[in-house]
Every structure is written in structure tokens, then in C-alpha cells.
N, C-alpha and C positions, 0 to 999 in steps of 0.2 A: 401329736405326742403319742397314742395311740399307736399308731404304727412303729415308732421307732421304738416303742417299750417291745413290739413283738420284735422288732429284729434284733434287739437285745437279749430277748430269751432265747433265743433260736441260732444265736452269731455260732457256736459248735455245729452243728449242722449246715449252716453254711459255710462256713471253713471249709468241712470235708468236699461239700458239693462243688466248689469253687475248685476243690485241690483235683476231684477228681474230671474237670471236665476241663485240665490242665494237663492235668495226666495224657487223658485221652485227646487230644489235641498232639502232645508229644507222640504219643503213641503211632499215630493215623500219622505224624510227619516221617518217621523212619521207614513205618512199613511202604510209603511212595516211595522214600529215597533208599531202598535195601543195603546199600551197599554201606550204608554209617551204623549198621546193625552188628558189620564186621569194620575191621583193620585194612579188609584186603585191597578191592582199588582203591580208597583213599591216598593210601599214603605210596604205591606200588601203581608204577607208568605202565611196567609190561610184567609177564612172566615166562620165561624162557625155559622150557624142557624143565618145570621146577625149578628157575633159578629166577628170584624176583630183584628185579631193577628199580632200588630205590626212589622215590620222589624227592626227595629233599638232595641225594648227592646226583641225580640225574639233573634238575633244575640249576645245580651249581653248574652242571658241565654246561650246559645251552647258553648261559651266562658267559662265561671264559669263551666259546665256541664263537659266541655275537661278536665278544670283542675283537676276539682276532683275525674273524671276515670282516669289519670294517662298518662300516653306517647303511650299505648296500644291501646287507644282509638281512632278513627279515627275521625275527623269531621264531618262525616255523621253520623255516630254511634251517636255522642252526639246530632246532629239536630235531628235526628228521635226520642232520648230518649225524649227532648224538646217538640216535636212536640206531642207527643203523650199525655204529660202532658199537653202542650197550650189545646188541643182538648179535652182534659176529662175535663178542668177547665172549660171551655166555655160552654160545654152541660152541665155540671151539677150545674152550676149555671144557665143556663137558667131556668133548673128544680126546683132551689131554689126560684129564683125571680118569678118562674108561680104558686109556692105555697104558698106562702109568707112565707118562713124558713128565721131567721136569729138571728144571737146569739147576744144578746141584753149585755148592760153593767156587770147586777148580775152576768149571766149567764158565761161572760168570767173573770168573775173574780175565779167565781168556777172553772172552768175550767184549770184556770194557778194555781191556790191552789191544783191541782189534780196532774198536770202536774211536778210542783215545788217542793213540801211540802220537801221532803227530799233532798234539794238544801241547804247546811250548810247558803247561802247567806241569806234564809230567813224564819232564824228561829232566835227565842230568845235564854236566855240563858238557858232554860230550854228544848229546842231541836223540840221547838213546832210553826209550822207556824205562820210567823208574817206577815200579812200585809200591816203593815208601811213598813216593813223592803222592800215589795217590790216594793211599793209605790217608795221608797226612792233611790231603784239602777234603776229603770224607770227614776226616774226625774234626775239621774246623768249620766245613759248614752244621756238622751235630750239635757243635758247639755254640754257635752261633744263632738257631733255630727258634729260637725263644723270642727272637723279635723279625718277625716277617719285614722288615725294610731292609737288614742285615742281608746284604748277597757280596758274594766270590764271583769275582771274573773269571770267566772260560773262555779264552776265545775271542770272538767279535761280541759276547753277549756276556749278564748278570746271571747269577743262580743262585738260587734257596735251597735247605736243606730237601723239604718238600717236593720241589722239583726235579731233584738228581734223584730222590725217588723212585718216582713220577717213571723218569726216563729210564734208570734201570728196569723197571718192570717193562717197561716197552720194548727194551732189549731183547730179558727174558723170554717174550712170546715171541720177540720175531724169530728168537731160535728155535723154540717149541714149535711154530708152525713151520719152521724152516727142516727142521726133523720128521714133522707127520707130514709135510708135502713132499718128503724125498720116498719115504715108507711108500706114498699112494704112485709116486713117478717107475718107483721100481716093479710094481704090481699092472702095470699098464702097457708094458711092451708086447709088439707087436710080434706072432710067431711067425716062422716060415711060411705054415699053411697058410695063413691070412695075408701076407705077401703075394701069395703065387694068386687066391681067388683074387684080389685087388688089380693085379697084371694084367688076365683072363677077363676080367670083367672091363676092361681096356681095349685090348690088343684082340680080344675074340669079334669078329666082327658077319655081321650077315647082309647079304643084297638083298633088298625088298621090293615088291609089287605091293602097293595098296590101295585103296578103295577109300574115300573117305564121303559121308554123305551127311552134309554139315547141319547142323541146329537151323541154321538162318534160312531151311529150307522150309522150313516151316513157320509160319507168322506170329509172334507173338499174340494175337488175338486170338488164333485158335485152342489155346492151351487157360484153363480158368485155374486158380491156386485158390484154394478155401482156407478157412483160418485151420481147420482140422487137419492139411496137409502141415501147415507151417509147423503146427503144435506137435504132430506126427514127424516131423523130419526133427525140431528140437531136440525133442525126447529120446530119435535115434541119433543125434550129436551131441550130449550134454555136455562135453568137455569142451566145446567152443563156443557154448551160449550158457553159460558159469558166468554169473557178474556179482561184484561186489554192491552193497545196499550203497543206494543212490538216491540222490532228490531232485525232482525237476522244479524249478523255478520260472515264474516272471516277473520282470520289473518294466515299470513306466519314471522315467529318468525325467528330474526337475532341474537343472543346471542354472548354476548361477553365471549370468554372463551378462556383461555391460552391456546397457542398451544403447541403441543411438544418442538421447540423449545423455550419457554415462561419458561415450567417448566424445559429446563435440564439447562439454565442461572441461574434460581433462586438457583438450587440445585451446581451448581458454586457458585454462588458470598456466599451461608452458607458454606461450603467447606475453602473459600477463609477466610471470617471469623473465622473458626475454627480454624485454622492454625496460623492465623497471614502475619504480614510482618517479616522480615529477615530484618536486618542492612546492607546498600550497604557497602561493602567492597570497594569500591573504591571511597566514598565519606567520607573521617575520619574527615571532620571539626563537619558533624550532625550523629548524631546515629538517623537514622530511623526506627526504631525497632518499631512494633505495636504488643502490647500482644495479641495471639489468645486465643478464647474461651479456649478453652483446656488448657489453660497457666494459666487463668485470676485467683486470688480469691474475685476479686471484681465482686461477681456474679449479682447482684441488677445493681449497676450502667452499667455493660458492656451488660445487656440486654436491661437497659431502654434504653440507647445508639444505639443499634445494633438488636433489636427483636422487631415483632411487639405484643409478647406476652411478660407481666412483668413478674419477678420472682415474685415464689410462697414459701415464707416462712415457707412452710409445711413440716411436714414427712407423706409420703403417705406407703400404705398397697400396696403388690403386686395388688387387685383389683381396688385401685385407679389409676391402670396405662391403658393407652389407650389397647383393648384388644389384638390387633393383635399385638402389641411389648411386652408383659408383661413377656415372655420368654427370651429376648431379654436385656429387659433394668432391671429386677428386682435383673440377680444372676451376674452384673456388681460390680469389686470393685468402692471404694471409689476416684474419679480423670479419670475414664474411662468410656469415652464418645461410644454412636451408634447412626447412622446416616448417609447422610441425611434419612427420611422419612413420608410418604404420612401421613398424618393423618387432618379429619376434618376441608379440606380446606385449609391446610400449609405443607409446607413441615420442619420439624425440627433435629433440633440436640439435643438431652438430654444425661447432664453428671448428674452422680451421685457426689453430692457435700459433704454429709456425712448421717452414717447411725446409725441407735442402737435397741437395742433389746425392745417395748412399746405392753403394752398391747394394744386388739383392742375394748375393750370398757371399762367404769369405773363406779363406784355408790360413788355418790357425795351427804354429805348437805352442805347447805351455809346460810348464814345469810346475806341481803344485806343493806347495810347503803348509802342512799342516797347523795346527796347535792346539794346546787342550781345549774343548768344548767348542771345537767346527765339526760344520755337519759329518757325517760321517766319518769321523777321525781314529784309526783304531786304540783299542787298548793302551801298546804301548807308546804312542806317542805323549811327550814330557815337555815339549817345548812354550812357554806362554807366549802370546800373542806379538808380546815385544822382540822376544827372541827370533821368533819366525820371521816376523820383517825385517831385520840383520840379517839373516841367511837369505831373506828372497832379494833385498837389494845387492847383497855380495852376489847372488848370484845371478842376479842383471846386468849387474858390470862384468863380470865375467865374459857371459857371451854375446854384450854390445861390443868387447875390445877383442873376440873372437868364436862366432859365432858356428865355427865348428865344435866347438864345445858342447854345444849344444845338446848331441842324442845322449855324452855318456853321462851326463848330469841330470837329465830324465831317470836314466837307468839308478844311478845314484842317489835322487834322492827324491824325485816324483812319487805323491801316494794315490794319484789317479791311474790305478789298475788298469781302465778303460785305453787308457790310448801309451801306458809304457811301451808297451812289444810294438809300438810304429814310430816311436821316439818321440812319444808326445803333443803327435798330430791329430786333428782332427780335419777331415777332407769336408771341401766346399759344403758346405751347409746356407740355411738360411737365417734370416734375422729373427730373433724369439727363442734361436731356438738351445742358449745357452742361458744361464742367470743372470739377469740385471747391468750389472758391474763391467764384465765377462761380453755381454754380446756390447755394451755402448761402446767399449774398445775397440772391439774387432771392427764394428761398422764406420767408426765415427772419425777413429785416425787410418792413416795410410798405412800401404804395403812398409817392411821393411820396420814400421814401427818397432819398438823394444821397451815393456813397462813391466810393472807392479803394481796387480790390482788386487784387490782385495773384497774376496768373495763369503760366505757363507761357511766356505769348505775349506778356507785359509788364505795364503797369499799365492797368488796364479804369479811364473814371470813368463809373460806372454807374447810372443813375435810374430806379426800379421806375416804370411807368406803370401796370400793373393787376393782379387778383389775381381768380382764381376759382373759385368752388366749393371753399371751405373745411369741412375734413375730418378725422378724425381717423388720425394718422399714425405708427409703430411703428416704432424702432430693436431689429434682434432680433441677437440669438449664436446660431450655429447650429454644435451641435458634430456635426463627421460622420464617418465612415470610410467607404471605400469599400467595397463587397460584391466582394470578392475569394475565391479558392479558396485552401485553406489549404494547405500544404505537404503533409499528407498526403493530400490532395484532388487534389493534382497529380502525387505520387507512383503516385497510384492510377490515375490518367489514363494515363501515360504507360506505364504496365504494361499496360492492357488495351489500349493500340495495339499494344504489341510482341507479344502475345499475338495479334491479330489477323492482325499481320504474319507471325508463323509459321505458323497457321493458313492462309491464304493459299500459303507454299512448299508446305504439304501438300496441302490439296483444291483449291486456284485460288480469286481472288481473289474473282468473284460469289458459287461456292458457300460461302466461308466470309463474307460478307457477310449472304447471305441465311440462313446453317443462325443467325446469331446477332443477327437480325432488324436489323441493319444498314441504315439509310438509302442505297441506293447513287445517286448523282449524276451522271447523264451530261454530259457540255458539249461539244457538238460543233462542229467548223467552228473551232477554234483557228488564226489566223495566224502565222507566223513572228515578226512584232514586235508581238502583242498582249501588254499590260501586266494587265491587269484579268482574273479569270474570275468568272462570273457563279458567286456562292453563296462565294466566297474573296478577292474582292477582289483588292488589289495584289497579284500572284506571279506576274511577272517569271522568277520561281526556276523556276516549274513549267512554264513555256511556253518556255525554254530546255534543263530536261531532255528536255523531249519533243520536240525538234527535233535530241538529240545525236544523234552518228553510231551510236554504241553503243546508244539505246535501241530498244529492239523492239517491236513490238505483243506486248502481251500482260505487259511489264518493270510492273514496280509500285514505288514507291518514298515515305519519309515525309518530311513539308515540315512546317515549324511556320505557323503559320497568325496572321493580324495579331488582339491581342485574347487570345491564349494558348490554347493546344490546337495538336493536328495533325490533319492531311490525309494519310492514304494514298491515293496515285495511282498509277491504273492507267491507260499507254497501249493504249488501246482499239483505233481505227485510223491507218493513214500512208493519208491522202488524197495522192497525187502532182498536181503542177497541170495542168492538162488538161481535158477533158472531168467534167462531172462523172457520177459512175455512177447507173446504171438504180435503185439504192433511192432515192437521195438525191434524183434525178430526179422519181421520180415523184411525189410533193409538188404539183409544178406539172402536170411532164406529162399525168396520168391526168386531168385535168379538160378538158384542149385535145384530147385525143384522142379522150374519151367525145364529145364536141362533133364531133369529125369522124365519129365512127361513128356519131351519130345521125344528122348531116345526111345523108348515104348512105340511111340506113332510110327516114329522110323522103321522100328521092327518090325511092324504089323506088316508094311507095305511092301518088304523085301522077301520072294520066295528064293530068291540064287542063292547057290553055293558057292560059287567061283569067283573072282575078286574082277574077273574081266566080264560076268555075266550083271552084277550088278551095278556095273558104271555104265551097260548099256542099258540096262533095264530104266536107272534112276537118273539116266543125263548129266554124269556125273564122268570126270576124267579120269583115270586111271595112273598113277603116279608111279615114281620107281625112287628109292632110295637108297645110298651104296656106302657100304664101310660102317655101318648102324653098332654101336656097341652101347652095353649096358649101362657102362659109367656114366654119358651123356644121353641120353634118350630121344634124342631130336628128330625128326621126318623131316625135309627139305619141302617146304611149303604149306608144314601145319604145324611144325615147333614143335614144344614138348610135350609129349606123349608116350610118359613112361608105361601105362596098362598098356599099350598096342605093343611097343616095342619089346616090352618083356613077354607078350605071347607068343612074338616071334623065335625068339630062343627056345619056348616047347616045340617049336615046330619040326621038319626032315624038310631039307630040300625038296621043294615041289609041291608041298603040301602047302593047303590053304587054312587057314584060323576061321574061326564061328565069331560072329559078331562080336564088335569090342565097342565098351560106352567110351569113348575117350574126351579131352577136355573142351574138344572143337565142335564132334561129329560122331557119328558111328562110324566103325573102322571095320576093315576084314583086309589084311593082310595075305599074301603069298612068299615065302620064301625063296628064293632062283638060286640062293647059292651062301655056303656057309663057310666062312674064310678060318680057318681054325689058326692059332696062334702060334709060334713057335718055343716052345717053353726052354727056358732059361738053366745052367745050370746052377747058378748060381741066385736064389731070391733075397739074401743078405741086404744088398743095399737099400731095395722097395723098406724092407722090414723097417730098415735105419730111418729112414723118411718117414713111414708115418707114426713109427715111434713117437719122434721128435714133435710130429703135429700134435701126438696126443698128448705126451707129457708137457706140450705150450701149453694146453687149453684145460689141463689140471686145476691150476690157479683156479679160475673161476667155476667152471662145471661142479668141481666136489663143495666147495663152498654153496653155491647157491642148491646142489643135490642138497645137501645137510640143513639149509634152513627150508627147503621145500618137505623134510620131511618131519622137522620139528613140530613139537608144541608151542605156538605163540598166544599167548593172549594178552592185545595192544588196548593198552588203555589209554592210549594220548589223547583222543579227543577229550576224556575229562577234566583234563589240564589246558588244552592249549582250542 
């Protein structure tokens, strides 16, 4: 009681000390995380020349971006497509507003009249752009805006007010940039002068004697590279050993995979299925009889039931069958089943369910008649479904009682774009390879046939014109399971990672890698926003632990891995971006360096002057090369070697060059003869040509000039 009378007197003073050691805990949490002390990365992906690319409307776009690549797409994939568009939008509107570009009222109005014009929405009735007319679906979708499900037809597509938007402004820059890229094309041609050197540095041509006295004449053994050479040659290249901050990684890979005994159960319990259960004879009140596969002829339902692949309502060709069984399961009768086996992940059973003699490919035309709500049906088609089959039977009778009729009723009234311009043909094809409906016709009745099938996309009236290469062809049931690892199979997995993993706190990660004969995996050169690791695929996971603030060279930690199992991962090194170092360097380095210290040795040993004194001197052949010009730089039997060949054009006939380091050898060249060019009167057309080269490669050069010379600062790894 004692005690709690003092903390009663004293509860003021602990209040404070409580509040301030809350404080200070807050406190100490900002200053690690600096950046919640401002606004600015939090809520800001990047900032461009001063122009900041929101988080919240950039997150919306990577959203809309994902949907419209499809499920293939990965979330980073759509942020970087985003990102690259945020960043081109940002610079090149900086470049619009530093010039004063911008599309003024007249202008987009021509623009969407350009854009439009053959929009049925906004024309009269005379087929010719109206104006009003788009005046009028503007001010209806405005109107209409207040409920985002509310869209206007355009076209083959819906639209929201939001969207026509959206697209105007899309318009807008592409005229803006269509104005600043004519500005920069105009600025870019090419003058006479530069015509005529372009010719000349062609057409001017020199005979040469050279000398070449190669690297490989000396052994690589004799030449030693020190790290101070590599660090010494870096230093004088930095702009090719410039790397972005990198992490090296290892992992030792735990996969989950059935074991032997995994797959001889599975290939039990299909076995067990195939068979069935038997009726206990010693229990007569219930018959327990279960149909085996082999039994069943409810093929569909006892797979969905029982497989984890559905049946396939097909007749397949001996090449549609998996290839290492196609001996096995094609010259089976009709109710006789092979099995179990191994195939693309499952192990199965396939019985042949029925079979018949189809050709394997067929030449079809068809007429296709729409109605509202078939697949692809456009806009204005009005007809309901009832309708359509009155017009598809009238016009089956038509041309079963004359079948010339045929192409102009394609023309007429076919909405299969694809094959109208051939009168509604499709040439020899294979089985599959039309919809459901569609191909059982073509395969299943004969030549000359004439129906009304009804497909997905409406009613087809469809006239088999040929059939070939008739074959025999097998409807099978294929019951399968997939080869998975069983629960105590993945029980057992996930024990020997942890087990790894402790082993690792104790002796370090390599040594317990290697004492437990461990596959260890380096991956080096990891970027900030790489998605993918070679040998792990997508892990995103793992290329974000290894960029946290808290991870260390040397931290280890476990990821589950795509496909089931784990990855223990060890940060190996923190590359900082900068230079890169003298290990990583020398890769490249030690090969340009041995090249310079041989060409020195080389030197040493040659006192001639004369190109025919040192090929006797150094045992070395003396070469000749004819019609040599600058644009190409080639020597006939040492390639390209633009330093030798450009000293030859300082030369005078007759004269000899002073050593040259070139890409092969040391070089010393003689002149014999200088073919001088015939100059033209006329350099107009050169000009016009490489004009045209350089205003193609506008497009890209100025753009990617403008963002190399921007301000960016990428804040996406803190989001994604």
C-alpha cells in the first residue's frame, strides 16, 4: 500500500515522464525516416525539371494501365510503362510552356474534325461532317457525367464525359509535339558543305602498304595488370564504368517437389479411381458400388468430379496426342483405357471414348448474320436473335436453290470483315481451328453440305467446299491429377530451410551452405526497381528487402518462392552508384590494358622506319590495301581500323606513318597512291538524303537528348 500511496503522489510527474519518453521515441522515429518530416516523397513518385508527379493520380494510372495489359502484366511493368509516360509528359511540356506552343480553341476544333470526320456520330445526312452534331454529343456526354456508368457510343466503343476529355488532351500534345518536332526537323537540314565532306569522305580514296604487328605476338603471360592499372585506366574512362547503386545477392533454393513416394500415392489413389469400388457383399441393406473410370459413360461429369483436368469435347488427330504416348493411346479401341502416366506435370489415365474417320483439314464459305449481344457485333446492328435466324434460314434457302448467289450476299450482308473481300471464304485450314459449332460442321458433314449454325458471333449459313485427307480420328477422357508434394513432403521442406536457417546464425551463411552441400546462387548487379531474379523469377519481395535501410551486407532472410518452396537470401554486397570497383572492373578492363601494355612492348622492339623494314625486321608480312576511304575504315585482312586508316589521309604519297596503336596490332602504314574524287556539280541530292536520315531519327534523339539532360528525382522504389 506503501508504494502505491507514492505513485499516487507523484502520478504528475509521471504523466510528464511517460509523455516525454513518447515524445522522444516519436521523435527518434522521423528523424530515421526523414522524408515524413516533409510532404515531399511521401506523397510525390518523381519530380521532373520541378514538376512533381503525384502519388495518388500516378497509382490511379498503373491501375487503369494493369487492366488494359491484361493478367500477364505485372505491376511494375505497368508503373514503369506510367512512369515513362508521367516523365515524357512533364519534359515536354516544359518545352511547350518555354516556347509558348499551345492549341488554342479554332485549332482543336480542326483538330477533332480531322480526328472524327468519319465518326457516323458526326455527320449529317448527307455523310459530311457536322459540327453541331458534335457540339451536341459533347454537351450530352457533360450532361450525363454525374453518373460514371452513363456512356455514348462512338464507334465500335462506349465513352464517358471523363474520357473524351482524357482524349482531347491527347490530341492536343500530339499537335504540340507535332509543332515542336517540325520547329526541331526544320533546324536540322543538312548544308551543301556537309554534303560535299560526306561524298569526299566516300569517294576520296588512298592505296595502302601496311605493316601490322599483332598483340598475339606477344603472350599473355608476359604482361602483369595490377589493381592500380585497372583503378588508373577506370579513372581515365569514367563515363564507361559509371554504374547505377546495385546489390549482389545469394540464395540457396528449398523447392517444394513431390517425392517418390508423393507420386507412386497419386498414381494409386488414379488407379483406384479407374477401377472403381466393388458392392461389400456382406453389407446387403446398401449397395456400395462406385462406377470406375473405365465403367463410367458420364465422361464430363466423372471428370469434373474426379480430374483435375476437364473433359475435352474434341476428336483429336494421332499428332494431337501428347508425343511420347501417341503409339500407345492412338491404335487403342473404343472403351480401352492406358495408364497411369507421366505427362506435363500429371500423371493420367486416358480412355478412348469414341472414334470416326474426319478429314484433317476443310475449305469453307459462310455468310454471318448478326444480332444484338453476339460477340463482336457492332453498334448498329438491331436485329434480336429471332430475327437473325429468319434471315439466316431465308438465306440458306436461297443459295441451296442457287448457289451462285452466294458471293453477292456475303457482300450484302456478311458482318465477318475477315473473309467479305474473298466472298466469305476461308481456305483449307485445320480442325480447332474455328468455334465449337463452326468447326463440328465443317468436319463432321460432307462437301457441298449447306446449314445454319449458330455460333457465339450469330448465325453462320455455312457451305463446306472441300475436305482432305481423311483419317482416323479419337474422342479420349483423360483422368489426371497433378504431381504435387504432399503435406508431409512440404512439412519436411519447410523444416530443413529452418534448419538451414539456424545453421547459418551459427557458422555463417556460405559455410553452412557448403558443410550441407548446398547449391549457393550468386546474382549480381540487382537494380533498385528490378522485378525478376535470374533462377527466382518474379520477387519484387526480395529486391526491395535488399534496398531496405536496415539491411546489411552480410543479413540473410526467407522468401517463398513462385511454384512452392523457399529461397534463403543472403545480402552479399551494397554497390553505392558511382564508379564501378577495380573487381567488377576488371571484366572489361584487363583486356584494354593488356592491349596498351603490349603495344609499348611492341614499340620498344621496333627501331625501322619504313613499313617494308619492319615486316622484315619483325617476321611479319607486309599487306597492300586498295580504294581505302574514310566512311568505311577497313584493311583487307585486319578489319576495322579507323586510327591507322585516318593517318593515312595525313599522309603524301610515298610517305610512311610512325607507329599506330590500332585495334589488332601496331600499325605503320605507306601510302602508294591517292585517288582523289571527282567533285560533283551539283551536292543537292547527298544533302536531301541525309536530311531525311536526320530528320527520321529526330523523334527519338531530341527526346531522349531532353530527358538526359533533365532533372529527375525517381522516387518509385518507395512505392512499388
Amino acid at each position: 500500500m506503501a508504494v502505491l500511496n507514492k505513485i499516487r503522489q507523484r502520478s504528475l510527474f509521471l504523466i510528464l515522464i511517460i509523455a516525454l519518453a513518447l515524445f522522444s521515441f516519436v521523435l527518434s522515429d522521423l528523424f530515421r525516416n526523414s522524408d515524413a518530416l516533409t510532404s515531399g516523397s511521401q506523397d510525390v513518385v518523381a519530380t521532373v525539371n520541378g514538376t512533381d508527379i503525384n502519388r495518388e493520380d500516378f497509382m490511379t494510372r498503373v491501375e487503369n494501365a494493369q487492366r488494359s495489359q491484361g493478367p500477364n502484366a505485372s505491376s511494375t511493368q505497368a508503373m514503369n510503362r506510367v512512369y515513362d509516360q508521367e516523365v515524357r509528359k512533364a519534359i515536354m511540356n516544359g518545352q511547350f510552356d518555354e516556347l509558348g506552343l499551345s492549341v488554342e480553341q479554332d485549332q482543336m476544333r480542326e483538330l477533332l474534325k480531322t480526328s472524327f470526320s468519319s465518326y457516323a456520330e458526326f455527320q449529317n445526312a448527307d455523310g459530311v461532317f457536322d459540327e453541331n452534331k458534335l457540339n451536341e454529343f459533347i454537351a450530352n456526354l457533360k450532361a450525363i457525367r454525374g453518373d460514371a456508368q452513363n456512356r455514348a457510343p462512338l464507334g465500335t466503343f462506349q465513352i464517358n464525359y471523363n474520357e473524351w476529355v482524357n482524349n482531347e488532351k491527347s490530341i492536343a500534345v500530339g499537335a504540340q509535339e507535332q509543332t515542336y518536332y517540325n520547329m526541331i526537323k526544320a533546324g536540322v537540314n543538312v548544308t551543301l558543305a556537309e554534303a560535299e565532306v560526306d561524298y569526299l569522305l566516300e569517294n576520296e580514296t588512298v592505296d595502302l602498304k601496311f605493316v601490322n604487328v599483332p598483340f598475339t605476338s606477344i603472350p599473355d603471360s608476359l604482361v602483369e595488370v595490377t589493381k592500380s592499372d585497372v583503378s588508373n585506366y577506370i579513372n581515365a574512362h569514367k563515363s564507361k564504368y559509371e554504374v547505377e547503386a546495385s546489390r549482389d545477392i545469394a540464395f540457396v533454393e528449398f523447392l517444394e517437389v513431390a517425392s517418390l513416394e508423393d507420386e507412386t500415392n497419386i498414381q494409386n489413389d488414379l488407379l483406384k479411381l479407374l477401377n472403381g469400388t466393388p458392392d461389400n457383399t456382406t453389407t446387403t441393406a446398401v449397395d456400395e458400388t462406385e462406377l470406375g473410370f473405365k465403367d463410367t459413360t458420364d465422361h464430363d461429369g466423372y471428370l469434373a468430379a474426379n480430374s483435375d483436368l476437364k473433359f475435352n469435347d474434341n476428336f483429336v488427330f494421332k499428332s494431337g496426342l501428347p508425343q511420347a504416348v501417341q503409339d500407345s493411346i492412338y491404335p487403342l479401341a473404343v472403351g480401352q483405357v492406358f495408364g497411369p502416366y507421366k505427362d506435363n506435370g500429371f500423371y493420367k489415365i486416358t480412355k478412348v471414348v469414341a472414334e470416326k474417320q474426319m478429314p484433317d483439314s476443310v475449305k469453307v464459305r459462310h455468310i454471318l448474320i448478326p444480332h444484338l449481344g453476339a460477340s463482336s457485333a457492332k453498334p448498329d446492328v438491331t436485329s434480336t436473335v429471332e430475327e437473325a435466324k429468319i434471315i439466316a434460314d431465308s438465306v440458306a434457302a436461297l443459295v441451296k436453290a442457287d448457289a451462285s448467289k452466294f458471293p453477292e450476299l456475303v457482300t450484302a450482308l456478311s458482318s465477318d470483315a475477315g473473309s467479305v473481300a474473298k466472298g466469305g471464304e476461308y481456305d483449307f485450314h485445320g480442325y480447332g481451328t474455328m468455334v465449337k459449332p463452326f468447326n463440328d460442321f465443317e468436319f463432321e458433314k460432307n462437301v457441298g453440305d449447306i446449314e445454319v449454325v449458330k455460333t457465339v458471333f450469330g448465325f453462320h449459313v455455312i457451305e463446306i467446299l472441300g475436305q482432305k485427307n481423311e483419317k482416323k480420328a479419337i474422342k479420349i477422357a483423360t483422368l489426371a491429377q497433378k504431381i504435387e508434394p504432399s503435406d508431409n513432403t512440404s512439412n519436411a521442406i519447410f523444416n530443413t530451410t529452418s534448419k538451414f536457417e539456424l545453421a547459418s546464425k551459427d557458422k555463417g551463411f556460405k559455410e553452412a551452405a557448403t558443410e550441407n552441400e548446398y547449391n549457393l546462387k550468386p546474382v549480381n548487379g540487382i537494380k533498385v526497381l528490378d522485378e525478376s531474379i535470374p533462377g527466382l523469377g518474379n520477387q519484387r519481395t526480395i529486391v526491395r528487402w535488399a534496398y531496405e535501410k536496415g539491411t546489411k551486407a552480410g543479413d540473410f532472410k526467407r522468401f517463398t518462392i513462385p511454384g512452392g518452396g523457399y529461397a534463403v537470401v543472403q545480402l552479399v554486397k551494397i554497390n553505392k552508384a558511382g564508379l564501378m570497383s577495380v573487381e567488377s572492373a576488371s571484366a572489361t578492363a584487363n583486356a584494354e590494358i593488356i592491349k596498351e601494355k603490349k603495344a609499348k612492348l611492341i614499340r620498344a622492339k621496333i627501331s625501322a622506319s619504313t613499313v617494308d623494314e619492319i615486316a622484315k625486321n619483325q617476321s611479319v608480312l607486309a599487306n597492300k590495301a586498295s580504294a581505302v576511304n574514310m566512311k568505311n575504315p577497313t584493311l583487307v585482312g585486319a578489319g576495322k581500323e579507323p586510327m591507322v586508316v585516318g593517318a593515312a589521309f595525313g599522309l603524301k604519297e610515298g610517305e610512311n606513318s610512325k607507329l599506330i596503336d590500332g585495334n589488332k596490332g601496331v600499325f605503320m602504314v605507306q601510302v602508294t597512291k591517292v585517288n582523289t574524287a571527282t567533285k560533283l556539280e551539283n551536292y543537292q541530292p547527298i544533302a536531301n538524303r541525309l536530311s531525311a536520315t536526320r530528320t527520321n531519327a529526330v523523334l527519338s534523339k531530341v527526346y531522349n537528348a531532353l530527358k538526359a539532360a533533365a532533372d529527375i528525382e525517381d522516387n518509385r522504389a518507395n512505392f512499388y
